[in-house]
C-alpha positions in Angstrom: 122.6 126.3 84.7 122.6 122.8 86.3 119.7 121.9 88.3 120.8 119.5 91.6 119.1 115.7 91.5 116.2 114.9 94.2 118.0 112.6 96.1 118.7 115.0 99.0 115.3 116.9 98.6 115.3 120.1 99.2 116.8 120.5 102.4 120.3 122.2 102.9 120.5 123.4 98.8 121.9 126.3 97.8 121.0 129.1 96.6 122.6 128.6 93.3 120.7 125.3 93.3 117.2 126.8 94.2 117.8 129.1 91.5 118.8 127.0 89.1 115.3 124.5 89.6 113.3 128.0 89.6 115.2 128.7 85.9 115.0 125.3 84.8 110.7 125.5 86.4 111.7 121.8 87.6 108.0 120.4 88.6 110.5 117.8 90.7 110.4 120.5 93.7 107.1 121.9 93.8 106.1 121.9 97.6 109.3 121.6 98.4 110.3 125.0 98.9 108.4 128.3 97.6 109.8 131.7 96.0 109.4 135.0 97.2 109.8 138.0 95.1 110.7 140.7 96.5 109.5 143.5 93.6 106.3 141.7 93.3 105.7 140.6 97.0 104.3 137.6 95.8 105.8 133.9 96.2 105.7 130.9 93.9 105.7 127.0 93.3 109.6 126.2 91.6 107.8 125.2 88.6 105.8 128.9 88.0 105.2 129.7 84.3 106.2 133.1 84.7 109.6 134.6 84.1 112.2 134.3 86.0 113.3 137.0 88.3 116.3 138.3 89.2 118.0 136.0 91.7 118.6 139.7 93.5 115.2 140.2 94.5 114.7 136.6 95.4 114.1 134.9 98.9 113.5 130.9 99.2 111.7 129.7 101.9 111.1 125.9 103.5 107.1 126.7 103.8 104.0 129.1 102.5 103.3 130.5 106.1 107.2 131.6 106.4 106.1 133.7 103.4 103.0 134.6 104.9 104.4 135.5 107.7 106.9 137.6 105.6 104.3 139.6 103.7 104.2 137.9 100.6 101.0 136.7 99.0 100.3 133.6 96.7 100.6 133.7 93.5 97.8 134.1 91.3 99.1 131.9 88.3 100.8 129.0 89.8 99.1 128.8 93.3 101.6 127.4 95.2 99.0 125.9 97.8 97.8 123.5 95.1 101.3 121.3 94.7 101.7 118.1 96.7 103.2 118.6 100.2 107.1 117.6 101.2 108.1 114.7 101.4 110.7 116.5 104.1 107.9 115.7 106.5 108.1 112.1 106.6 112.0 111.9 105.7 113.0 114.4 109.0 112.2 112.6 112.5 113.4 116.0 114.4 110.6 118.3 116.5 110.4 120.2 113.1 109.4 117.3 110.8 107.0 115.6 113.9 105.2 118.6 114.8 104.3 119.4 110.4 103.1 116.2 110.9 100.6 117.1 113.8 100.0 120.2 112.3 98.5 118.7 109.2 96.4 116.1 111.3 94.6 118.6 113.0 96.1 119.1 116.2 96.5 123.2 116.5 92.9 123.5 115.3 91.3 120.9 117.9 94.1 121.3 120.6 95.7 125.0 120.4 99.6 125.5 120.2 99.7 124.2 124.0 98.4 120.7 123.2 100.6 120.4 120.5 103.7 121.5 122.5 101.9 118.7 125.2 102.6 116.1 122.5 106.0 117.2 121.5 107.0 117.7 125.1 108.1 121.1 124.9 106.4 124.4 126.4 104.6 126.4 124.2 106.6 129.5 123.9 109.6 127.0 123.5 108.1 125.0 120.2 107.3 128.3 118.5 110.7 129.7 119.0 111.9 126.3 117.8 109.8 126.3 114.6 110.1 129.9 113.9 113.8 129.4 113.2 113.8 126.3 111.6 110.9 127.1 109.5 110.3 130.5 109.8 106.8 130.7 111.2 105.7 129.2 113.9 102.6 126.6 115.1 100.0 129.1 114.6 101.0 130.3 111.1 101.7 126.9 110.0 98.3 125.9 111.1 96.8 129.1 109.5 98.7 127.8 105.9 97.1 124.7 106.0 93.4 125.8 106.7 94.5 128.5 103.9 95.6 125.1 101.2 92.4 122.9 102.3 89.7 126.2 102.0 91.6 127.0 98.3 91.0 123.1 97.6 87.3 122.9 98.4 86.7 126.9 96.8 88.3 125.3 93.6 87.2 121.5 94.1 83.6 122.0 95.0 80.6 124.2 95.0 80.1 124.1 98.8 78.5 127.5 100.5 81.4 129.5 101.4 80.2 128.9 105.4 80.9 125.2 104.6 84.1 125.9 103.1 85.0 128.4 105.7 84.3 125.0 108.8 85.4 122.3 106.6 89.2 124.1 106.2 89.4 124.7 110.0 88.1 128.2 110.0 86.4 129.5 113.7 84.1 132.0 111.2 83.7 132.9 108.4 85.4 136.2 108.8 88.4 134.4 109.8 88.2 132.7 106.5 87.5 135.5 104.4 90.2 137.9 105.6 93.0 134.6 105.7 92.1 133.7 101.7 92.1 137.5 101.3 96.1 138.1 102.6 97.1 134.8 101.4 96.3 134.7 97.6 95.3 138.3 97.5 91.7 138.1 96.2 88.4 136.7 98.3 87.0 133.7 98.2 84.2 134.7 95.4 87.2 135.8 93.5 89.1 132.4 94.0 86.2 130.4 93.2 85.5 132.1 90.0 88.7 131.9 88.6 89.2 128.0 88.6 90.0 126.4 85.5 87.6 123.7 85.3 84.3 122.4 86.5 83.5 121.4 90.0 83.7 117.9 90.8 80.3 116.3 91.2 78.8 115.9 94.7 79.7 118.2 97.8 83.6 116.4 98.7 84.5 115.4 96.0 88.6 116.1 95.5 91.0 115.9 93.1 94.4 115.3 95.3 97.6 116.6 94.1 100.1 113.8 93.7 104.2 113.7 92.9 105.0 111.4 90.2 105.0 108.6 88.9 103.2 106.6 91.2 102.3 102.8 90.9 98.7 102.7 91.6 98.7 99.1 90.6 100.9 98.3 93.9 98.7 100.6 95.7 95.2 99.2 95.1 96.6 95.8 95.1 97.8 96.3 98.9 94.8 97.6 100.2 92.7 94.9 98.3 94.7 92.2 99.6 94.8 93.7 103.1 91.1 94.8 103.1 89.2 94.3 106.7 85.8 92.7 105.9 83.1 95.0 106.7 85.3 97.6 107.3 87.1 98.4 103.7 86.8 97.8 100.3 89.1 97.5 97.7 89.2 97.0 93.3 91.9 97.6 90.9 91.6 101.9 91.1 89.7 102.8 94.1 89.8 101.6 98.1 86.8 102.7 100.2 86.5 102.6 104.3 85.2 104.3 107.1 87.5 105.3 109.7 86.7 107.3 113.6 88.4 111.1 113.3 88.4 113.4 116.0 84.5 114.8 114.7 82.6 111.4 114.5 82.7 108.9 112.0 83.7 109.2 108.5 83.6 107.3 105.5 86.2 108.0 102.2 86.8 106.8 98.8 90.1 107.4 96.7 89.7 106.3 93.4 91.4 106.7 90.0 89.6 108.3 87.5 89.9 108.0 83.3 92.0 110.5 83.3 94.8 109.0 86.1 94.3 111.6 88.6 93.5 110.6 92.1 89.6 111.6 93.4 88.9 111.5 97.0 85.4 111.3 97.6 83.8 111.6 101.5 81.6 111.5 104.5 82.0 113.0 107.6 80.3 113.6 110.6 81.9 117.0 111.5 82.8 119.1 108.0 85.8 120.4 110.5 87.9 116.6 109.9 88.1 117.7 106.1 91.3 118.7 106.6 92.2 115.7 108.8 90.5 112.8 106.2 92.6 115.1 103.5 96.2 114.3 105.6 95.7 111.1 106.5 94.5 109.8 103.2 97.3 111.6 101.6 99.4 109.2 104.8 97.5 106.3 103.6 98.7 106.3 100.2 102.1 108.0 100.6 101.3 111.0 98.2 103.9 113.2 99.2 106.6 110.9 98.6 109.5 112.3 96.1 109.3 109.0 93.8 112.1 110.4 91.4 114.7 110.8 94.1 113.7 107.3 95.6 113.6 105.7 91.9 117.0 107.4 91.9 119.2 106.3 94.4 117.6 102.7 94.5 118.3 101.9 90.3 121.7 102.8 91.1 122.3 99.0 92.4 122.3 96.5 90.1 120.3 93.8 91.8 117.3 96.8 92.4 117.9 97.8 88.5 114.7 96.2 86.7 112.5 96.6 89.6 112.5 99.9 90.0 112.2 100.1 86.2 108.9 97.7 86.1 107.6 99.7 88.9 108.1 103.1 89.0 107.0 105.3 91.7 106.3 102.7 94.3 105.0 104.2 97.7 104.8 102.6 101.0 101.2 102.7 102.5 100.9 104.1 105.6 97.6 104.7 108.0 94.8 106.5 108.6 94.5 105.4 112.3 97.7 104.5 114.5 96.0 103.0 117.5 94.1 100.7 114.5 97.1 100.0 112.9 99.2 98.7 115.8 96.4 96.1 117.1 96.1 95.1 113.3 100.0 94.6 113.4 99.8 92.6 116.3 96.9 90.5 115.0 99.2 89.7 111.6 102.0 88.6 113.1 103.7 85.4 112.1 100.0 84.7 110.3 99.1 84.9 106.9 97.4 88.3 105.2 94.6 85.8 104.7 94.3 84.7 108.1 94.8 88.6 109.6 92.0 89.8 107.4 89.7 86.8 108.7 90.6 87.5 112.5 90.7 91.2 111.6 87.0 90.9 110.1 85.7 89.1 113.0 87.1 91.6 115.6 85.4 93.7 113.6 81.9 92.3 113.1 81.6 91.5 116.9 83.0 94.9 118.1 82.9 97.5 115.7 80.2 100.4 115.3 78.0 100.3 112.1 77.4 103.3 109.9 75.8 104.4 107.0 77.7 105.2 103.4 77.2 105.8 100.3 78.8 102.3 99.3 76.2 100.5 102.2 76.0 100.1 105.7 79.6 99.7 106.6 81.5 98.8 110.0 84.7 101.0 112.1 87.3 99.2 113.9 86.7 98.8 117.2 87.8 101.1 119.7 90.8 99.7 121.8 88.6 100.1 125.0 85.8 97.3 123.6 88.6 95.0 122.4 90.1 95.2 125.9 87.0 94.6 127.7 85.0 91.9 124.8 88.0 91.3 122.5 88.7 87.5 124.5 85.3 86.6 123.8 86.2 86.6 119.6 90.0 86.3 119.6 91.7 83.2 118.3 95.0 81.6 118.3 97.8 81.4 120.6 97.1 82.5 124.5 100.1 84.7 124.7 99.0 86.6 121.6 95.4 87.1 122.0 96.8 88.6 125.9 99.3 90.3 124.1 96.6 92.4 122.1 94.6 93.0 124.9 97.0 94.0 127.1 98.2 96.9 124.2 94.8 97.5 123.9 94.3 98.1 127.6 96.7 100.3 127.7 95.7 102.8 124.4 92.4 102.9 126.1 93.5 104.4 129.2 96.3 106.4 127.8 99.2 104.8 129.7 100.1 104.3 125.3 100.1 106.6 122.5 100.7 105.9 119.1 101.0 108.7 116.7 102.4 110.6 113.3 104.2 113.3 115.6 106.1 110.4 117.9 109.9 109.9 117.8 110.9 107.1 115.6 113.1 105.8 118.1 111.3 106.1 121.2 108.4 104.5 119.8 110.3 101.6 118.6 111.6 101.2 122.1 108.2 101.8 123.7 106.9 99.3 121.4 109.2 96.8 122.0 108.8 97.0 126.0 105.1 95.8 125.2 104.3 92.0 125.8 104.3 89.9 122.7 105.9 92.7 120.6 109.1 92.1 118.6 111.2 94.0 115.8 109.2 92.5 113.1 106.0 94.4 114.8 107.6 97.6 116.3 108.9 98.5 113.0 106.3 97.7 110.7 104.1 100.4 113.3 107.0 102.9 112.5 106.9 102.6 108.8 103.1 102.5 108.1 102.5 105.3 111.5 105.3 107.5 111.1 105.5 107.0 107.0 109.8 106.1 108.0 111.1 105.7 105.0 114.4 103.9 106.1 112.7 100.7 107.5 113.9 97.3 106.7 111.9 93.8 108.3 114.6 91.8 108.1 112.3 88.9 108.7 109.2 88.9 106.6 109.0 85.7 105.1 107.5 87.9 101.7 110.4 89.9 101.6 112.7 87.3 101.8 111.0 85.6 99.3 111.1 88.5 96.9 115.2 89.1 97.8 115.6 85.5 96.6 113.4 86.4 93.0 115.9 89.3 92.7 119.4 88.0 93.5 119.4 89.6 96.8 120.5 87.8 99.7 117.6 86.5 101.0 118.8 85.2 104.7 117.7 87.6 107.2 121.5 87.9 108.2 122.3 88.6 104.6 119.7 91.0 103.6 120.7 92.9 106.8 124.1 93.0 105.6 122.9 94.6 102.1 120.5 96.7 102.7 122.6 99.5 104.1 123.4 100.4 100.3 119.8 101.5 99.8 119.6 103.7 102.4 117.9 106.2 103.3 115.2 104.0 101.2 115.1 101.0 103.0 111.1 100.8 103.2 110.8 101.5 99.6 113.3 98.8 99.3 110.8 96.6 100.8 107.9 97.4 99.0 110.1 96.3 95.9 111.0 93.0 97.6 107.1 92.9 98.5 106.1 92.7 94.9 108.5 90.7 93.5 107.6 88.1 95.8 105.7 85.2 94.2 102.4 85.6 96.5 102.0 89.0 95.6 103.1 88.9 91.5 99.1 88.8 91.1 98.7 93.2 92.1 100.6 93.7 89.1 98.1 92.2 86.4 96.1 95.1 86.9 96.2 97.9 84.0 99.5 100.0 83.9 100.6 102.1 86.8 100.3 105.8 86.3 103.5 107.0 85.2 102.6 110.9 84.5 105.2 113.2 86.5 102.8 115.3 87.9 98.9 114.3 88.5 96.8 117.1 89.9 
């Protein structure tokens, strides 16, 4: 039996193709969709070990909570929470797709279903009828899945006291936690904990994260290195370290690569609740739920893209672990160098930003938008109608006339963006690729991109590259990571060791 190729993803196969990936126990798909079986009432990852079952008593489903909600428990052997999460997410702009999103971040567990419908701008009862047929379980199930995923990851991960793991997944109690691990994988947490197959990771949050492969690391590292905020982040050849404001307090993180090329995340946090927040957004950050085969796919296809996407396979697209950040930031780099960014960005920092303890050092959080709209003119440089400009955007994120966030519409933030003094395309589209993790942006007019068309025969006008890049869609921001590092200024990221090219890290 054929198996289908990732390029689609998941989303609108058939049965026979579901089937066929569950025969073939194609790793490609795992947290993708999930199998339920109706003789055993359990459901699996695609890629489960154990034999197949008769397609007759099988049901598919989009998400873990629709088989929650179905009555179907985890499986023991392949534990379907543990596989990286779809990539569906970030390729769907619809309420589905946006609110997953929020859902991850945190939102049902700080705001209630209410203040997530608020944010989607539908009424409650309307948003869970909406998910419930799209995904088959609405906000509150979804949210209850992901405290379920995070709680198996610490139980698993860590030796924390179950009453830590119990807050630090989302949990109200630890009843709540106990009887949720209990109907989802069908044993409690003792008996979850015991059966892991390795050691604990040292220190109380310290992670291994699941990750799709391959995935260039090398491109990874090198990014955030060269972008690194002074004060704020730090950055070497397998590891990036910052400290960022969540909903809890401040929080510091580390994601590193360890000898064995699995990705650690190592943190700090003010509140234990924001585990599951830091968790999402890293996993934003560094585009870990990306499907890199069926992007590697589709953009090899084309000649000129050919030997790029051979010499760098699994490229991801950063993203952000901070919107409101990442917008002033984006305003800051425009038409500047990355040097000259990072040396404004540092200074904004220094002169505004809160100081806290980590373990790497005393380290310093990007100010808030309210003290660069009030003290920001005293340290900004460079052109008047730019400094204004990011004052004026930050005037408004402070008093909530603007909101910048993972569950907007891609298209009505671009337009909202673009209504903003001193913001162009260049801007309002970088925000939507590194915010909303679009993966079908293309900057016409970065000067490094350009560049980097030109070292790969691709036309490198911004009329030309326009015209071409149609052909690699719906890639187009992978596209211009590609273009990115095959431009001369940043050929220096890839002299780091060899990008990790195992097809499943976990």
């Amino acid at each position: 039996m054929t198996t289908p190729t990732t390029t689609g993803g998941a989303r609108g196969m058939t049965f026979h193709e579901r089937y066929g990936v569950i025969s073939s126990r194609d790793p490609r798909f795992d947290g993708q969709f999930v199998t339920a079986v109706r003789s055993t009432g359990i459901y699996c990852r695609p890629s489960c070990p154990a034999r197949t079952p008769k397609a007759a008593n099988v049901t598919f489903y989009a998400t873990s909570a629709a088989a929650h909600e179905a009555g179907y428990r985890a499986c023991k052997r392949c534990l379907p929470e543990a596989a990286p999460g779809s990539p569906e997410w970030d390729l769907r702009s619809d309420t589905a797709a946006r609110a997953m999103r929020l859902i991850a971040d945190g939102v049902v567990d700080r705001e209630g279903v209410p203040g997530l419908a608020r944010r989607l701008g539908y009424s409650p009862r309307h948003l869970t009828r909406l998910l419930t047929a799209e995904l088959g379980a609405g906000p509150l199930a979804l949210a209850r899945a992901h405290r379920a995923h995070t709680a198996r990851m610490l139980l698993v991960g860590t030796d924390l006291p179950a009453a830590d793991v119990a807050f630090s997944a989302g949990f109200s109690s630890v009843r709540q936690f106990t009887d949720t691990v209990g109907e989802v994988f069908g044993m409690p947490p003792t008996e979850l904990r015991a059966r892991r197959h390795r050691a604990p990771s040292p220190g109380p949050l310290d992670l291994v994260l699941p990750v799709r492969g391959p995935i260039d690391t090398v491109g990874l590292f090198g990014w955030m290195r060269a972008h690194a905020v002074p004060g704020m982040e730090t950055g070497a050849a397998d590891a990036f370290a910052r400290v960022v404001r969540l909903p809890g307090g401040p929080a510091w993180f580390e994601l590193r690569q360890d000898a064995a090329g699995r990705l650690r995340l190592r943190g700090q946090l003010t509140a234990l609740s924001d585990l599951g927040t830091l968790i999402a957004r890293v996993r934003r950050l560094f585009d870990l739920d990306a499907d890199p085969l069926a992007v590697d796919e589709s953009l090899a296809r084309h000649p000129e893209l050919a030997a790029a996407v051979a010499g760098v396979p699994g490229v991801r697209v950063p993203g952000t672990v901070d919107a409101a950040e990442m917008l002033i930031r984006a305003m800051i780099g425009q038409q500047i160098s990355v040097a000259a960014a990072r040396t404004v960005q540092g200074r904004l920092v220094t002169a505004l930003g809160e100081t806290v303890d980590t373990p790497d050092g005393p380290m310093t959080l990007f100010p808030t938008p309210a003290a660069i709209a009030e003290r920001g003119a005293d340290v900004l440089r460079g052109p008047a109608a730019r400094v204004r400009a990011v004052l004026s955007a930050a005037a408004a994120l402070a008093d909530g006339t603007l909101a910048v966030g993972p569950g907007d519409d891609p298209l009505e933030l671009r337009r909202t963006l673009l209504a903003l003094p001193g913001v162009g395309p260049w801007t309002a589209d970088y925000v939507r690729m590194r915010v909303l993790g679009d993966p079908d942006v293309l900057l016409p007019g970065d000067v490094a991109a350009r560049a980097g068309a030109a070292e790969l025969g691709i036309p490198a006008d911004a009329a030309g590259l326009t015209a071409w890049a149609p052909r690699a869609a719906p890639w187009r921001s992978y596209l211009m990571a590609h273009l990115w590092y095959a431009a001369p200024v940043t050929r220096a990221w890839r002299s780091a060791p060899p990008a990790q090219t195992q097809e499943s890290i976990a």
